[in-house]
N, C-alpha and C positions, 0 to 999 in steps of 0.2 A: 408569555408562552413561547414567542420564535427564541426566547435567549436560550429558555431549557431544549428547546427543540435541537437549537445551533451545537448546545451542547452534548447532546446525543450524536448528533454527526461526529464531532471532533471526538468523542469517545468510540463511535464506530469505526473512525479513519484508523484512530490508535490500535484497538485489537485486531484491524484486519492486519497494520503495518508489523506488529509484533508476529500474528501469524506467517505472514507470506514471509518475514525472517527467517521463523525459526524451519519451516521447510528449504528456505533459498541453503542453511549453514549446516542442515542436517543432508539433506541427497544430494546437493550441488556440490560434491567433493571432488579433489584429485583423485581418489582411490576410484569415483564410480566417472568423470568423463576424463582423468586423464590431466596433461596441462593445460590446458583449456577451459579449467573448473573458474578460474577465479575471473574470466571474462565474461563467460556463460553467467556465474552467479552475481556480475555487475549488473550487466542486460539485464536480467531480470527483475532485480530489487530496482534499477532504474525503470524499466518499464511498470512495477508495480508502484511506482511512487509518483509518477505521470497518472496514472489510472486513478488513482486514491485523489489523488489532487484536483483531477477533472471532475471526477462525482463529489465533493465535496462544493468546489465552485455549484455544478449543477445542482446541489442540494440547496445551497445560501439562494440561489435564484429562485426556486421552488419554493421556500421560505419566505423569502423579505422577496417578491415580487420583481426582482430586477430586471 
């Protein structure tokens, strides 16, 4: 049951990561902040992929008891 569980996680980590993409490619443009788009829309998908990655850890914990 934790493997199916685990893998719920890793399918939730995946549709959030593909979500918070296709926002970061779609509004985080040149045309709407400018030259500053493609720094802004690093920061972001990095701090979304830090986040994604610490619930995920905290999920395996919550799971298999670590």
């Amino acid at each position: 049951m934790r493997i199916f569980s685990l893998l719920a996680l890793v399918a939730l980590g995946a549709h959030a990561w593909v979500g918070m993409w296709t926002i970061a490619t779609d509004y985080l443009t040149p045309m709407a902040l400018g030259k500053s788009a493609t720094a802004v829309r690093f920061l972001f998908q990095a701090v979304c992929g830090v986040l994604m990655f610490a619930y995920f850890v905290w999920g395996v914990q919550i799971l298999w008891g670590i």
